[in-house]
Every structure is written in structure tokens, then in C-alpha cells.
C-alpha positions as CSV (number, residue, x, y, z in Angstrom):
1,X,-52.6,-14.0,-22.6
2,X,-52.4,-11.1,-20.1
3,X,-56.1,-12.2,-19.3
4,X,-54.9,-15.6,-18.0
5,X,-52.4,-14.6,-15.9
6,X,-54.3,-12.3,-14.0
7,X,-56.9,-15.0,-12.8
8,X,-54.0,-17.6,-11.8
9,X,-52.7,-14.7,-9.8
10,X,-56.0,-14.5,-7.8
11,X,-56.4,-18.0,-7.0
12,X,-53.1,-18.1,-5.7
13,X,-53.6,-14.9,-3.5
14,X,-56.8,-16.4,-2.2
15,X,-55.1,-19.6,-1.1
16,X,-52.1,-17.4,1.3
17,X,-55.5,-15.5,2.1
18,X,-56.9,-18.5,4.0
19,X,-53.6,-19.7,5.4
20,X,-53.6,-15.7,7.2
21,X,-57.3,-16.2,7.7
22,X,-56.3,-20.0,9.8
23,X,-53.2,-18.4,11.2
24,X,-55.0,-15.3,13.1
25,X,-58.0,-17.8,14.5
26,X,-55.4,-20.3,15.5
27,X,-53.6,-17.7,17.1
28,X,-57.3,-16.3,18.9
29,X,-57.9,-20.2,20.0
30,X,-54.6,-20.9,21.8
31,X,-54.9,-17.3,23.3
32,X,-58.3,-17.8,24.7
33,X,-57.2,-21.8,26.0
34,X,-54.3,-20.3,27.6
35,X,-56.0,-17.6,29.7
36,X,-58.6,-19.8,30.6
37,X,-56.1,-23.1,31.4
38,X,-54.1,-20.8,33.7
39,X,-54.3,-21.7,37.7
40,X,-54.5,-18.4,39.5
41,X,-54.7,-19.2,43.3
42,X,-55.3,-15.9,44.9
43,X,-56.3,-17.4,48.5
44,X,-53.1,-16.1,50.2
45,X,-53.2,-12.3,48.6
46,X,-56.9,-12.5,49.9
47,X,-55.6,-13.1,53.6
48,X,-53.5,-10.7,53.1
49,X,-55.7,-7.9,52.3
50,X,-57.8,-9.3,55.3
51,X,-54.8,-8.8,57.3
52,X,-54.5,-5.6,56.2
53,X,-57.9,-4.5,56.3
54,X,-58.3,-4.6,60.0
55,X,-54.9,-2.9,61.0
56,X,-56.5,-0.5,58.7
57,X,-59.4,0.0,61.1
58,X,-57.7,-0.6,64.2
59,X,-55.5,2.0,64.0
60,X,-56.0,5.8,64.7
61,X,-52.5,7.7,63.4
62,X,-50.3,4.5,65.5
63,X,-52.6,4.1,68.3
64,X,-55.1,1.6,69.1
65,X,-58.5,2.9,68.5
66,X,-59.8,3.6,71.8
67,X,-63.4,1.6,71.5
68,X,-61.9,-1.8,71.0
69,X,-61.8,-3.0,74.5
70,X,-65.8,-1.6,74.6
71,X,-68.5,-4.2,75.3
72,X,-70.1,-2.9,72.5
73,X,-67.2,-3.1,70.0
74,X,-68.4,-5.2,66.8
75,X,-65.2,-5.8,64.6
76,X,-66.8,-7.3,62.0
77,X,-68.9,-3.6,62.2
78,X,-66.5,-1.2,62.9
79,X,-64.4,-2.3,60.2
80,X,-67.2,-2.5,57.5
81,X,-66.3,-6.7,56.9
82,X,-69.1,-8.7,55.9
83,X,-69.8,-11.0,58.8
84,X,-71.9,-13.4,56.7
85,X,-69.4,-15.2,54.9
86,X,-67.8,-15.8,58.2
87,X,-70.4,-17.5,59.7
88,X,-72.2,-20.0,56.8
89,X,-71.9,-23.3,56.8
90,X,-68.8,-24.4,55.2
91,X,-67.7,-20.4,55.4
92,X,-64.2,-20.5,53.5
93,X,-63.1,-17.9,55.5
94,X,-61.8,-17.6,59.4
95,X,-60.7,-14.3,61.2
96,X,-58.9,-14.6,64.8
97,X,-57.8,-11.1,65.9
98,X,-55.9,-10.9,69.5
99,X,-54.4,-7.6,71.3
100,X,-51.7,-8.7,74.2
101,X,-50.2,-6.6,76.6
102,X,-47.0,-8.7,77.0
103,X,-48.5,-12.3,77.6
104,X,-52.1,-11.0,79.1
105,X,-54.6,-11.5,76.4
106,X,-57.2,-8.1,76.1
107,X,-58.9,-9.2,74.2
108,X,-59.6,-11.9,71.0
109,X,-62.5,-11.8,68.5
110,X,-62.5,-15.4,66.1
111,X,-64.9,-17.0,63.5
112,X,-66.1,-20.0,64.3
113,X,-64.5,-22.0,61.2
114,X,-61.7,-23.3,63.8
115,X,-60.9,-26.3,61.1
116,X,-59.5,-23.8,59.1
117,X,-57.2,-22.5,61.5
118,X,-56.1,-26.2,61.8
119,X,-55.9,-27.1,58.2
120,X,-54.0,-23.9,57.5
121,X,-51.5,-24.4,59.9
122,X,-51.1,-28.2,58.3
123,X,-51.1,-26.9,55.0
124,X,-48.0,-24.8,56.0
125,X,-45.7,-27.7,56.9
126,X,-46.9,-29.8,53.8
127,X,-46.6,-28.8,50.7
128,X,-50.7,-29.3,49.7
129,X,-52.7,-27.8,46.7
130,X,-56.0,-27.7,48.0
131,X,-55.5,-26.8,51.8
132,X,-56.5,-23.0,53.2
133,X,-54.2,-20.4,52.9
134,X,-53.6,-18.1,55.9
135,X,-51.7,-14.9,56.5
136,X,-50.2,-14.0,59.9
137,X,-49.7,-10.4,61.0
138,X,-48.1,-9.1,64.3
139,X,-48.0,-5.3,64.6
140,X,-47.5,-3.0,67.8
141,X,-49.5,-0.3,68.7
142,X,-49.9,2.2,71.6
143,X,-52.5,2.8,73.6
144,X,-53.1,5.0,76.2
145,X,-55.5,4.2,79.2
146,X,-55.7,6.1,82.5
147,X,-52.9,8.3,81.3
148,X,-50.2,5.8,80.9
149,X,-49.0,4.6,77.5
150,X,-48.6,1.6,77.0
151,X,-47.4,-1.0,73.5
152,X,-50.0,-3.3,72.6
153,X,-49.4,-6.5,70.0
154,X,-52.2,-6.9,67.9
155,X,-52.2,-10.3,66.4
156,X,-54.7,-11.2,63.2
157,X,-54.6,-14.5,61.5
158,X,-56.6,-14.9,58.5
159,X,-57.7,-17.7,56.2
160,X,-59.2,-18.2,53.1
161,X,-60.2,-21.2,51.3
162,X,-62.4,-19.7,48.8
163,X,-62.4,-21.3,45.3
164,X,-63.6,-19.6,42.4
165,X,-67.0,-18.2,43.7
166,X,-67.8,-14.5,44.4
167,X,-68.4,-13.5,47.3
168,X,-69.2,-10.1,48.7
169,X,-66.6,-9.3,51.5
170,X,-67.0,-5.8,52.1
């Protein structure tokens, strides 16, 4: 009799076995269809760091660097961007950076993706899911130039519509 028991115990410890068993993978499958379900827009952040990026470069401990207003000056260059994603056709990205001294524009370096400037600034009054995102910085430097110090306002605007490729920025 103790015999008997024993295998009736088993069979029903293997059927709670497979209700874990279907339990855990359940669990795995709604884990994996949530992560990959998720919307993760990251267009703006990615302006941002754009933004970012070239104040980075621009600016030697609060002053303008001194080779921006050079003939030479490549910004896309000097501040190690990758220029090529910039300039493709249907390039997801646009860059205008502008240095004023009061209302006198220095000097202005853009992409050539103007429609994204305009869609941007469209998608800003609208509340739209698939325009670009932009991100607008104003910061003041100073600069000196035959001796006299003056405050500059460097103006970036960038724009990213980039969906869900890789791209190599940097």
C-alpha cells in the first residue's frame, strides 16, 4: 500500500511541474513582447547631444575658439561630426549653427536638408508623431579680437528624423 501512494504522489508533482514549467515561459513571452512593443523615440535626445556636441567644440574655457571666423574653418571637421549623413539624399539630419554680435550675423554654417528645419518648426505647433524633432540652443560666449572683448551668441538648431537605422555620427 505504501507502494501505491508513492507513484500517485509523483504524477501529481509532475502535473504542478508543468503548470511552473508554462508559468516561467509565459512569463519570458510577455517579457520579450513587451520590450520589443515599446515605442522609444529618441530623435529629440539625439538633437540634443547634437546641440551639445558643438558648444562642446566651440568653446575654449568660455571663449569662442579663435579659428571659427577662418576661411578655412570646417565645422563639421573641427568638431569630429560625420558630414555624410548630413549631406545624403533624404539625410534625417539638419545642423544650422549662427554666431551674432548683437543682430550682425558672423557667421552661419547649415545642412542643406532646409525641409527639416521647416517641418520641425511645424511639428512644434502640432502635436504630430512622425514629424522631425529639433533642439534649439542659445549660449553666449566671449571673444576677443583686436584686443577688445566682446559677447557673442552662438545659436545651433538641430534636427533629427532618424528612425530606427544606425548611423555612424561621430
Amino acid at each position: 500500500m505504501n507502494k501505491m501512494n508513492k507513484v500517485g504522489g509523483e504524477k501529481i508533482l509532475s502535473i504542478w511541474w508543468f503548470f511552473v514549467l508554462a508559468l516561467v515561459a509565459g512569463g519570458i513571452a510577455l517579457g520579450v513582447f513587451m520590450f520589443f512593443s515599446a515605442d522609444i523615440d529618441v530623435r529629440e535626445v539625439e538633437s540634443g547631444i547634437m546641440v551639445n556636441r558643438v558648444y562642446d567644440c566651440l568653446n575654449n574655457n568660455g571663449y569662442l575658439r579663435g579659428d571659427v571666423f577662418l576661411e578655412d574653418f570646417d565645422l563639421y571637421e573641427e568638431c569630429d561630426i560625420n558630414i555624410d549623413v548630413f549631406l545624403e539624399d533624404g539625410a534625417g539630419y539638419y545642423l544650422n549653427v549662427s554666431i551674432f554680435d548683437g543682430n550682425i550675423n558672423l557667421f552661419e554654417n547649415h545642412s542643406r536638408s532646409e525641409d527639416l528645419k521647416t517641418n520641425c518648426v511645424i511639428g512644434q505647433g502640432i502635436k504630430t508623431k512622425n514629424f522631425p524633432k529639433c533642439f534649439f540652443g542659445e549660449e553666449n560666449f566671449l571673444y576677443i579680437s583686436e584686443g577688445v572683448q566682446k559677447e557673442l551668441v552662438v545659436k545651433v538648431l538641430a534636427v533629427s528624423d532618424q528612425k530606427g537605422r544606425s548611423l555612424p555620427l561621430l
